[in-house]
PDB file of N, CA, C, O and CB in Angstrom:
ATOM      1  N   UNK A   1      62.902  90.535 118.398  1.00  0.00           N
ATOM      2  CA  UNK A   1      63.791  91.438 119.117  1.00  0.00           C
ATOM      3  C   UNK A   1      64.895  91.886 118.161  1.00  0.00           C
ATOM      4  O   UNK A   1      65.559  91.081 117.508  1.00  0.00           O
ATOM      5  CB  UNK A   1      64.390  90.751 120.392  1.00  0.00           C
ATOM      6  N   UNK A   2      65.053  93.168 118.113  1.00  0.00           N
ATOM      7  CA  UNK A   2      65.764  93.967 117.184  1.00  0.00           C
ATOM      8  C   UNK A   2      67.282  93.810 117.984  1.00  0.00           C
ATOM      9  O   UNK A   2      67.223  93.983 119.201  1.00  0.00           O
ATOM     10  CB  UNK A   2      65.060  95.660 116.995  1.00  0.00           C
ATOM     11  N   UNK A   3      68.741  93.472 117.361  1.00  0.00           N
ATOM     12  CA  UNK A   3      69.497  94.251 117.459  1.00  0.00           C
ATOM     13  C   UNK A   3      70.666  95.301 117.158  1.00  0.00           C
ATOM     14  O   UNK A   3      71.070  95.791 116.103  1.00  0.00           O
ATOM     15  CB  UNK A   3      69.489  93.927 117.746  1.00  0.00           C
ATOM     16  N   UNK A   4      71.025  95.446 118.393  1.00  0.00           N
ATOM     17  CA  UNK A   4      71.760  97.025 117.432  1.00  0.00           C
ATOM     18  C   UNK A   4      73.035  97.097 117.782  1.00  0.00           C
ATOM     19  O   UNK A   4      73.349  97.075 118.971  1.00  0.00           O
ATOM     20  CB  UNK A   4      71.126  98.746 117.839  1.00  0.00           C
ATOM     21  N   UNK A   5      73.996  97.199 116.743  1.00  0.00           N
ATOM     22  CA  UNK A   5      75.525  97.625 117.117  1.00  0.00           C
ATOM     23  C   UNK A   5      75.878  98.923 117.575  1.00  0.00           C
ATOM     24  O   UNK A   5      75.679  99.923 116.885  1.00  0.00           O
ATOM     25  CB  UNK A   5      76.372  97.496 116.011  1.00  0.00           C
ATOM     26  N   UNK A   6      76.481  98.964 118.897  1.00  0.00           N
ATOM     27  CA  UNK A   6      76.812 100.242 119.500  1.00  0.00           C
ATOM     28  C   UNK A   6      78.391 100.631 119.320  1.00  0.00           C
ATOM     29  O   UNK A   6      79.232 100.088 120.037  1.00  0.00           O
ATOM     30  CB  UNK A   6      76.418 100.168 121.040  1.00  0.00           C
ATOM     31  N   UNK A   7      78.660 101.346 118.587  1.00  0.00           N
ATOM     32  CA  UNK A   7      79.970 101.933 118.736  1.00  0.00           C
ATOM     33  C   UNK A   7      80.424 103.088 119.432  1.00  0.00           C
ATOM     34  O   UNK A   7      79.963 104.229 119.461  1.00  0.00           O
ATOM     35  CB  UNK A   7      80.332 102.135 117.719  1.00  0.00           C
ATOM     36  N   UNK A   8      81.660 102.454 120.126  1.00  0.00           N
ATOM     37  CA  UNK A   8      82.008 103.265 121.034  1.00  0.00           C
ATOM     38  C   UNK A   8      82.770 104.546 120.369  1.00  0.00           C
ATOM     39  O   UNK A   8      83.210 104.449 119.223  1.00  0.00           O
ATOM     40  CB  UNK A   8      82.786 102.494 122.011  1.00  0.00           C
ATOM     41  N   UNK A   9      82.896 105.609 121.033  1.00  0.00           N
ATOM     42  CA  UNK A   9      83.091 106.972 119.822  1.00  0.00           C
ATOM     43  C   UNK A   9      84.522 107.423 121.074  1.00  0.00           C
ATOM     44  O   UNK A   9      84.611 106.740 122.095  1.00  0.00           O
ATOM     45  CB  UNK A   9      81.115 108.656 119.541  1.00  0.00           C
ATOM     46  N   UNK A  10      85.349 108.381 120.875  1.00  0.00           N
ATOM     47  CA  UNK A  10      86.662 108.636 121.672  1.00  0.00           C
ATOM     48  C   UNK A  10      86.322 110.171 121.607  1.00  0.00           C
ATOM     49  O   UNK A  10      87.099 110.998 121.128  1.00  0.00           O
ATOM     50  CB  UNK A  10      88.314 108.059 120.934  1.00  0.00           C
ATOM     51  N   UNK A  11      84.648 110.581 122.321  1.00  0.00           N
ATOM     52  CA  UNK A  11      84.720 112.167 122.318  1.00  0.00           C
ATOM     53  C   UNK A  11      84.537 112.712 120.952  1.00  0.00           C
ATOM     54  O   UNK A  11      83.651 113.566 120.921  1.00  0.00           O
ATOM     55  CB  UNK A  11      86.121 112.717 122.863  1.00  0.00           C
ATOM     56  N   UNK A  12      85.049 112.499 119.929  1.00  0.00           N
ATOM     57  CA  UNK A  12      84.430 112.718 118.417  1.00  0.00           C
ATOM     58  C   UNK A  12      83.273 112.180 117.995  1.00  0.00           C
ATOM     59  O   UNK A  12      83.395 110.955 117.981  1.00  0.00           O
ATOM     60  CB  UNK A  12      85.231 112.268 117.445  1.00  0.00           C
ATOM     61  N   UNK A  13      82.051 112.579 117.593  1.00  0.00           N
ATOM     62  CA  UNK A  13      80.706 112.368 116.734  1.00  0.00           C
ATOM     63  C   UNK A  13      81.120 112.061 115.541  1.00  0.00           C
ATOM     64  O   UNK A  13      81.530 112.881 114.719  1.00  0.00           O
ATOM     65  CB  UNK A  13      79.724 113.558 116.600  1.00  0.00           C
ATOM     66  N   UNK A  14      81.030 110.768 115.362  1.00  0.00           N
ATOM     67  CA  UNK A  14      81.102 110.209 113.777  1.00  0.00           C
ATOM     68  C   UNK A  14      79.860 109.812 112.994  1.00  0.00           C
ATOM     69  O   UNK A  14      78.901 109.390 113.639  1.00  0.00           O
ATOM     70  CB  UNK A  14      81.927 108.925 113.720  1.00  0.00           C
ATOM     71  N   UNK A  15      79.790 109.889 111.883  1.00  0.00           N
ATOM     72  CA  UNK A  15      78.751 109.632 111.709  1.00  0.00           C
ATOM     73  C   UNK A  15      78.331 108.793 111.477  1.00  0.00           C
ATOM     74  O   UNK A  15      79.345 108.203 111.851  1.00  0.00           O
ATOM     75  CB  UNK A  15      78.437 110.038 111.290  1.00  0.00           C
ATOM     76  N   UNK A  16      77.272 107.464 110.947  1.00  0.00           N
ATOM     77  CA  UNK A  16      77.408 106.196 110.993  1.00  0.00           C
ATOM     78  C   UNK A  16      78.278 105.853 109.503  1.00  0.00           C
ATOM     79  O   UNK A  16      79.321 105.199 109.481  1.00  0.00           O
ATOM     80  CB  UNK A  16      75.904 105.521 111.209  1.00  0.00           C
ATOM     81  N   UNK A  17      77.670 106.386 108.401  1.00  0.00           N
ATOM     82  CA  UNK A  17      78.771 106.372 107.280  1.00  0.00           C
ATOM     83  C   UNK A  17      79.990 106.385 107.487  1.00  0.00           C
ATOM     84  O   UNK A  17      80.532 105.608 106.700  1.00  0.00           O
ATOM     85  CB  UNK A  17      78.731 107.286 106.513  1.00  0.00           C
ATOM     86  N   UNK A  18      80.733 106.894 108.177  1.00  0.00           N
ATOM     87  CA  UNK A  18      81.996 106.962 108.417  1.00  0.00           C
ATOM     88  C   UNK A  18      82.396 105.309 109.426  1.00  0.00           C
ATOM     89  O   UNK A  18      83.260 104.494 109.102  1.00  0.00           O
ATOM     90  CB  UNK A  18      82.227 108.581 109.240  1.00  0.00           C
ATOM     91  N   UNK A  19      81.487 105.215 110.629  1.00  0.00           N
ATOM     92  CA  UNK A  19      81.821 104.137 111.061  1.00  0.00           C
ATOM     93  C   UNK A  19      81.811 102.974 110.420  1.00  0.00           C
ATOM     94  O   UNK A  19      82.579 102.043 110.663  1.00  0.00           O
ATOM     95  CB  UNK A  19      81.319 104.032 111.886  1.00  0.00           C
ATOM     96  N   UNK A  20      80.769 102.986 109.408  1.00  0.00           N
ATOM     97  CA  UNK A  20      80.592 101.684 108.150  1.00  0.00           C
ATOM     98  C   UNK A  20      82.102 101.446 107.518  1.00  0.00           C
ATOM     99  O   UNK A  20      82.638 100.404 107.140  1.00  0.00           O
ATOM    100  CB  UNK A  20      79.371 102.244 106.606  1.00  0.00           C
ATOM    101  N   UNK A  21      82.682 103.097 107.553  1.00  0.00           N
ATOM    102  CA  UNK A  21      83.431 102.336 106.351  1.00  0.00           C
ATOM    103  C   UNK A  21      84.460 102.010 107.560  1.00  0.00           C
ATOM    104  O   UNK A  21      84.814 100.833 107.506  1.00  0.00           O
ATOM    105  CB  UNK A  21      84.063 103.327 104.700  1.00  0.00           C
ATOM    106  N   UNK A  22      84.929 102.593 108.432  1.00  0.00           N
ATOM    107  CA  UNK A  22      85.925 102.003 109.352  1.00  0.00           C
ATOM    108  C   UNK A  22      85.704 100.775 109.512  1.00  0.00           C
ATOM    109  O   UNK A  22      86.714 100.072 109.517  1.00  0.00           O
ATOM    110  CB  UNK A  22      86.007 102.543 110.578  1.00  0.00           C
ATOM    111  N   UNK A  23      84.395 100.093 109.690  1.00  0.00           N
ATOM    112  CA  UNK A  23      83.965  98.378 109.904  1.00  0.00           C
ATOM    113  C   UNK A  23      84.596  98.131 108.864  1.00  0.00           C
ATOM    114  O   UNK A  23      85.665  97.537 109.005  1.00  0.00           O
ATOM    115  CB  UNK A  23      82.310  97.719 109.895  1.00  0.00           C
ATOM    116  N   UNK A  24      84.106  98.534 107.358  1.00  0.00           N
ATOM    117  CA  UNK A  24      84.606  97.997 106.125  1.00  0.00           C
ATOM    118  C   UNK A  24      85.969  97.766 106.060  1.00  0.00           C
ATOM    119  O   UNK A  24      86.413  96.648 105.799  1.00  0.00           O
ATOM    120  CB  UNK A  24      84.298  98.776 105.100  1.00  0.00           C
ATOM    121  N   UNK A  25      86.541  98.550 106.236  1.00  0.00           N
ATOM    122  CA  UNK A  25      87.921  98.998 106.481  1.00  0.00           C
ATOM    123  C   UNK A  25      88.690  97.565 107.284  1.00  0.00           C
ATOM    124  O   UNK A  25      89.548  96.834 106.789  1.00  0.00           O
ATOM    125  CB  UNK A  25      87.875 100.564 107.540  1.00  0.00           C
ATOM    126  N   UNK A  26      88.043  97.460 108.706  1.00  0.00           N
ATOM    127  CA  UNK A  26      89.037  96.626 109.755  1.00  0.00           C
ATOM    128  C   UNK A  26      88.806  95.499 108.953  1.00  0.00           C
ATOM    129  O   UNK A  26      89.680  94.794 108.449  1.00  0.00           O
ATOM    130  CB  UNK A  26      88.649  96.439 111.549  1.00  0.00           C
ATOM    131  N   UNK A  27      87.331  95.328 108.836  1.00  0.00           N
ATOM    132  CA  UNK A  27      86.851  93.575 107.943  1.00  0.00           C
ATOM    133  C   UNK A  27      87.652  93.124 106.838  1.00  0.00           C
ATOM    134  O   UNK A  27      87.817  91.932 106.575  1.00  0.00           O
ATOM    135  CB  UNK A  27      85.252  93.548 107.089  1.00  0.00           C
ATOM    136  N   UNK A  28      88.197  94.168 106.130  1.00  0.00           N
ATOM    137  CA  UNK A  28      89.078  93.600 104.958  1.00  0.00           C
ATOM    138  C   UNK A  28      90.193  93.538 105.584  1.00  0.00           C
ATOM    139  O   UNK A  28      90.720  92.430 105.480  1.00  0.00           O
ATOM    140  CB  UNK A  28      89.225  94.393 103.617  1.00  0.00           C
ATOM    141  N   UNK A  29      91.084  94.709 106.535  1.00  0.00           N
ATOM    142  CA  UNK A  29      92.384  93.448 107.139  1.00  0.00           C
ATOM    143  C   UNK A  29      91.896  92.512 108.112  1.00  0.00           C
ATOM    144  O   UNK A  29      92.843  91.912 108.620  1.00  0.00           O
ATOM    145  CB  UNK A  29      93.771  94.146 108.024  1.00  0.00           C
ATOM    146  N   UNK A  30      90.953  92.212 108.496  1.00  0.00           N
ATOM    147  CA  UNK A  30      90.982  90.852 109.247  1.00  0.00           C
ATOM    148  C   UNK A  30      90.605  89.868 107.899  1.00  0.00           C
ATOM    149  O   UNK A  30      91.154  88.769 107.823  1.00  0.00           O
ATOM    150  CB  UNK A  30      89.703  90.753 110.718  1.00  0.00           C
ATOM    151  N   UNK A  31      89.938  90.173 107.161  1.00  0.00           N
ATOM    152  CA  UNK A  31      89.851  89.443 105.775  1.00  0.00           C
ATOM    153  C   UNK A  31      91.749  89.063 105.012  1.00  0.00           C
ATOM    154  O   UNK A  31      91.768  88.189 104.145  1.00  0.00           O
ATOM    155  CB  UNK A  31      88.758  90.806 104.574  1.00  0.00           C
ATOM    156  N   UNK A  32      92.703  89.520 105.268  1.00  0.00           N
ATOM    157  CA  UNK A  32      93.618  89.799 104.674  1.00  0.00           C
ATOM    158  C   UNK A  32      94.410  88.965 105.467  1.00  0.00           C
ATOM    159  O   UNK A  32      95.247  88.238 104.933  1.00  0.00           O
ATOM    160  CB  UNK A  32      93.870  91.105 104.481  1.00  0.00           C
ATOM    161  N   UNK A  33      94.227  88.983 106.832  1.00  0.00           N
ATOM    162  CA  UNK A  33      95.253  88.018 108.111  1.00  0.00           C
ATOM    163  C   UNK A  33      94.539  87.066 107.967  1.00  0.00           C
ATOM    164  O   UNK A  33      95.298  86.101 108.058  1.00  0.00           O
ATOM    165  CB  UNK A  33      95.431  88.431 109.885  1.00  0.00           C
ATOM    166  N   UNK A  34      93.036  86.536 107.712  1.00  0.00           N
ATOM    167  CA  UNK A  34      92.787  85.128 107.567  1.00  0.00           C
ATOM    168  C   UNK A  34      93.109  84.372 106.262  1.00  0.00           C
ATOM    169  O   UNK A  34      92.770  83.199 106.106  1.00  0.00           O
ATOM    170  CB  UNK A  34      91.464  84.953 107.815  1.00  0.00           C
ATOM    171  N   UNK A  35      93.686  84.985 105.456  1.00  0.00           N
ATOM    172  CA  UNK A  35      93.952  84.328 104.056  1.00  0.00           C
ATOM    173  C   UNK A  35      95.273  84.340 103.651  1.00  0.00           C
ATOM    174  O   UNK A  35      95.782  83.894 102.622  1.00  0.00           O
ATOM    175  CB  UNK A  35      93.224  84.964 102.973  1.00  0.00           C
ATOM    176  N   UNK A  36      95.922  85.102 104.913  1.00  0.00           N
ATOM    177  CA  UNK A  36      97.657  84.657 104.619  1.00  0.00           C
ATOM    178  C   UNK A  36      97.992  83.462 105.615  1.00  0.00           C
ATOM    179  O   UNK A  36      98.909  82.650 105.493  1.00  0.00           O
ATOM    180  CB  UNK A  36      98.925  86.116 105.035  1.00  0.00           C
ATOM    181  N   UNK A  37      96.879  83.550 106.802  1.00  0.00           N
ATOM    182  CA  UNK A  37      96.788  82.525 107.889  1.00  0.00           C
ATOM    183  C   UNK A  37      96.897  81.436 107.227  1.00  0.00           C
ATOM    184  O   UNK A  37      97.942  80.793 107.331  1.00  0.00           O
ATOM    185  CB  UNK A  37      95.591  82.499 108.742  1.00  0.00           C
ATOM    186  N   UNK A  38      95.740  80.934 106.313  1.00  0.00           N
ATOM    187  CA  UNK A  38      95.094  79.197 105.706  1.00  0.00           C
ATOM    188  C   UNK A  38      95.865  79.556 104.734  1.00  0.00           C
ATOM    189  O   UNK A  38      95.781  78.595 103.970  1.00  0.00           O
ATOM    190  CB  UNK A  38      93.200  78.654 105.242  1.00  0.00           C
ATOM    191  N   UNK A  39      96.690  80.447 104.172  1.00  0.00           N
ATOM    192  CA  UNK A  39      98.008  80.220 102.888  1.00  0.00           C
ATOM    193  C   UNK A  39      99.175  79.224 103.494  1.00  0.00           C
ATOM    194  O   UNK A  39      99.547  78.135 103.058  1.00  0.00           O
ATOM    195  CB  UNK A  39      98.950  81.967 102.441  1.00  0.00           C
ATOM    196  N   UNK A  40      99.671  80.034 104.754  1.00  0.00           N
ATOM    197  CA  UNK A  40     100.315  79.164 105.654  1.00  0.00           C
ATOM    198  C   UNK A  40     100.338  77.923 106.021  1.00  0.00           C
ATOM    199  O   UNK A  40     101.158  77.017 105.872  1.00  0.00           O
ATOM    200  CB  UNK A  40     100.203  79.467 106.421  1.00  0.00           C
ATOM    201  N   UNK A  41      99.118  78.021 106.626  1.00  0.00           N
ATOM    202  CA  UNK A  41      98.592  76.290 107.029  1.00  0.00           C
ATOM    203  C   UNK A  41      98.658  75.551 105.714  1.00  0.00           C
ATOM    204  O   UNK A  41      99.562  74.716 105.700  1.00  0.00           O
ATOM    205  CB  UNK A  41      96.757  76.094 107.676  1.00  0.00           C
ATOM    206  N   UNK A  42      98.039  75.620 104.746  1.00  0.00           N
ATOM    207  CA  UNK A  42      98.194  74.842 103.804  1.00  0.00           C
ATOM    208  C   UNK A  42      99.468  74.412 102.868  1.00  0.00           C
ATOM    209  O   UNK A  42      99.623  73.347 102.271  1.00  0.00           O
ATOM    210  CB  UNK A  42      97.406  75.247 103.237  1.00  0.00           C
ATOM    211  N   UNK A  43     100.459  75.716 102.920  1.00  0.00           N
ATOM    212  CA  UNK A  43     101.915  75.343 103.094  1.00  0.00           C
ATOM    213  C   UNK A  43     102.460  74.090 104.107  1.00  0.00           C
ATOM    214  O   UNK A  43     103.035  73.029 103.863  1.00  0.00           O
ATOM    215  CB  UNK A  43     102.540  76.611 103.589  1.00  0.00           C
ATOM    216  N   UNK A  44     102.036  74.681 105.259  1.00  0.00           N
ATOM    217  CA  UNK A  44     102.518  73.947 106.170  1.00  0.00           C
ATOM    218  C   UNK A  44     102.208  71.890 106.102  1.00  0.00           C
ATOM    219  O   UNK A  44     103.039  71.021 106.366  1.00  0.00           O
ATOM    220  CB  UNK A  44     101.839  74.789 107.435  1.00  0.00           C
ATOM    221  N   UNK A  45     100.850  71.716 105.692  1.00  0.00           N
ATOM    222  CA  UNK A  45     100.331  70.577 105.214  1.00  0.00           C
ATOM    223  C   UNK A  45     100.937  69.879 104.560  1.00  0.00           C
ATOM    224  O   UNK A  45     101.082  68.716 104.935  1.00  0.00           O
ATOM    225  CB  UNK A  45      99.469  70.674 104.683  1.00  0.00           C
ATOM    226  N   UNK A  46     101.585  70.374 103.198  1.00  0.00           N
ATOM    227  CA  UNK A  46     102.142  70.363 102.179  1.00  0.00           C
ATOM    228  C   UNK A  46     103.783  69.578 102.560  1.00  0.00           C
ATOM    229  O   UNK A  46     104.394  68.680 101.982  1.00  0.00           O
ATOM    230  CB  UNK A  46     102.040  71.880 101.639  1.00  0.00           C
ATOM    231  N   UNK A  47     104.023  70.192 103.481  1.00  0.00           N
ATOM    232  CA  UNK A  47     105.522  69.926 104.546  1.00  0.00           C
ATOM    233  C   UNK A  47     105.364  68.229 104.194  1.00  0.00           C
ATOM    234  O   UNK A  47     104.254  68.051 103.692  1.00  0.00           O
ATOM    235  CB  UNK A  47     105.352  70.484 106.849  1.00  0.00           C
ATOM    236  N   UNK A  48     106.078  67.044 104.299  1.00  0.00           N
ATOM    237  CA  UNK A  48     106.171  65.977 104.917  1.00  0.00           C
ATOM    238  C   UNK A  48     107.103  65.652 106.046  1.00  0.00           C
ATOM    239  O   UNK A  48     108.288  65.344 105.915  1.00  0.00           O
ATOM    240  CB  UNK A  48     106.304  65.272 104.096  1.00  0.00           C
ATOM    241  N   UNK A  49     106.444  65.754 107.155  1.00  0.00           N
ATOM    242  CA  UNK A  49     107.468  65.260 108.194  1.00  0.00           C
ATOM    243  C   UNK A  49     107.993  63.999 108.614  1.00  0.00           C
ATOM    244  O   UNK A  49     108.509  63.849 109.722  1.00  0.00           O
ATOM    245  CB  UNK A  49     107.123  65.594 109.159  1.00  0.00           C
ATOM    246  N   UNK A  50     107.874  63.032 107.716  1.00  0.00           N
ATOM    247  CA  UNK A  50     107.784  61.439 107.970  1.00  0.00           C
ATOM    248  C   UNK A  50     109.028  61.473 107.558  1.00  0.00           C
ATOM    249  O   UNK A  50     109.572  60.459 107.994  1.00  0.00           O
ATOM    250  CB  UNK A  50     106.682  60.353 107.183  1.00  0.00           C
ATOM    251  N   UNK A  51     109.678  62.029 107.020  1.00  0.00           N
ATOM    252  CA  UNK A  51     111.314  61.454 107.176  1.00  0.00           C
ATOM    253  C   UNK A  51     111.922  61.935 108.472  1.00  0.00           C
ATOM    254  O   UNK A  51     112.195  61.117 109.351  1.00  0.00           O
ATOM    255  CB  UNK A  51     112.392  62.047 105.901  1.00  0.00           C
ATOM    256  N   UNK A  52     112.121  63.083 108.611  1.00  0.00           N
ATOM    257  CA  UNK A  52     112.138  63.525 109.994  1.00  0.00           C
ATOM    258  C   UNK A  52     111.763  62.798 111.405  1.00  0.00           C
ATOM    259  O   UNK A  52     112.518  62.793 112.377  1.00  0.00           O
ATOM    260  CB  UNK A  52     111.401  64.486 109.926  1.00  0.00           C
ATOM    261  N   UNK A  53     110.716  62.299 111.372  1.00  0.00           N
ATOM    262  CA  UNK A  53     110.193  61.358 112.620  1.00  0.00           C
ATOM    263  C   UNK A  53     110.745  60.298 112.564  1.00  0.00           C
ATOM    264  O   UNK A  53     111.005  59.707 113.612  1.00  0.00           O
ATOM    265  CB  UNK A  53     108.796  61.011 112.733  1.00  0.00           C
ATOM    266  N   UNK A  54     111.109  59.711 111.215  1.00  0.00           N
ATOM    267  CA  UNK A  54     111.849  58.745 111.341  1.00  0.00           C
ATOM    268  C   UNK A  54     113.043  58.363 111.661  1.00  0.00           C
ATOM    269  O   UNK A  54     113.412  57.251 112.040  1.00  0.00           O
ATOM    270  CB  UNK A  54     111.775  58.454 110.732  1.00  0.00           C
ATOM    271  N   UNK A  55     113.822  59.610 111.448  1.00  0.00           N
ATOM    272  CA  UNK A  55     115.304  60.276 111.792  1.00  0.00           C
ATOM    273  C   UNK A  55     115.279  59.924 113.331  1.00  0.00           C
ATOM    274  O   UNK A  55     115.946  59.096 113.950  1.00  0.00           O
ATOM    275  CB  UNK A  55     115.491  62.178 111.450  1.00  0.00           C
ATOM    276  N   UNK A  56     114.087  61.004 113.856  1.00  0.00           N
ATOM    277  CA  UNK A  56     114.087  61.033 115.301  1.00  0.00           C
ATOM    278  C   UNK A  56     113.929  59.758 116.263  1.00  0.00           C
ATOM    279  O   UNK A  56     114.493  59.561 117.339  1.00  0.00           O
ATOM    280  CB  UNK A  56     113.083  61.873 115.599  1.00  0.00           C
ATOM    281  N   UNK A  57     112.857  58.810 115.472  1.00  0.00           N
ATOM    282  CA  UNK A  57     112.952  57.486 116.101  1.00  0.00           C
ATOM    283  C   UNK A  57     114.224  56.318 116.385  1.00  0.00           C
ATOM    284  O   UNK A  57     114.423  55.466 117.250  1.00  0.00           O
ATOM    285  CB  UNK A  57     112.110  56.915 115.389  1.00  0.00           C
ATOM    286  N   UNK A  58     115.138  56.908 114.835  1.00  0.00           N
ATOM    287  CA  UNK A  58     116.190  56.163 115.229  1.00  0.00           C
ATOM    288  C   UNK A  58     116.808  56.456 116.136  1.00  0.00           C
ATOM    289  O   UNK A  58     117.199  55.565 116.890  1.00  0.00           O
ATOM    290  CB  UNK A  58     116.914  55.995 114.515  1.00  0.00           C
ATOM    291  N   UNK A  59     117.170  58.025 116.429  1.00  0.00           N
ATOM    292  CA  UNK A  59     117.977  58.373 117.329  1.00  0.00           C
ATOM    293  C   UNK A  59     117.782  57.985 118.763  1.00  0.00           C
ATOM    294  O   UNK A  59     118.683  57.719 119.558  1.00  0.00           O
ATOM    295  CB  UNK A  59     118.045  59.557 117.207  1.00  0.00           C
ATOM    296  N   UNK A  60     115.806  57.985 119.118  1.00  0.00           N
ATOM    297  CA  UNK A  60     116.095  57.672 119.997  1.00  0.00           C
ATOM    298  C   UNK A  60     116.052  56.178 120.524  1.00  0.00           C
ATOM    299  O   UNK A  60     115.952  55.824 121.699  1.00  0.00           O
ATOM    300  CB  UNK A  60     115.613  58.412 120.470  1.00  0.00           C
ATOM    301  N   UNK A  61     116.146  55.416 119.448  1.00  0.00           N
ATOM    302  CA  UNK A  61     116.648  54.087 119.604  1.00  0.00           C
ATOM    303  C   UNK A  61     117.844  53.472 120.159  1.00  0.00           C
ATOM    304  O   UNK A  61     117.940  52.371 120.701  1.00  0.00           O
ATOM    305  CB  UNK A  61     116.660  53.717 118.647  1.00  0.00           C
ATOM    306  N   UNK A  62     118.652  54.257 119.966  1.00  0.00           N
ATOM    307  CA  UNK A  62     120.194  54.245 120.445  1.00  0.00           C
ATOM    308  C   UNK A  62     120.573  54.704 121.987  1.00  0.00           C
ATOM    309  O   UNK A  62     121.745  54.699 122.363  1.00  0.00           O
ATOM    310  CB  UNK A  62     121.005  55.272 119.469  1.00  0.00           C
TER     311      UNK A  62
END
């Protein structure tokens, strides 16, 4: 079973070349938000929060 991507068109006839590259197009900024995303996270990793928690435990020791 074959399938097929249907794109929806807004009244303008595009042609599929053109829609390729619009795919191409969105895929590299969603390519672009997932690699500043896991830049982040892996910043974020990097963080140590164990002094901090420990801060917080004393406090709420008291």
């Amino acid at each position: 079973m074959t399938e097929f991507l249907k794109f929806e068109t807004t009244g303008i006839d595009t042609t599929n070349k053109e829609k390729l590259v619009e795919t191409k197009r969105l895929l590299e900024q969603y390519k672009k938000i997932v690699e500043a995303k896991l830049d982040n996270l892996l910043k974020l990793w990097k963080v140590d929060f164990r002094p901090d928690f420990q801060q917080l435990t004393k406090f709420q020791k008291r």
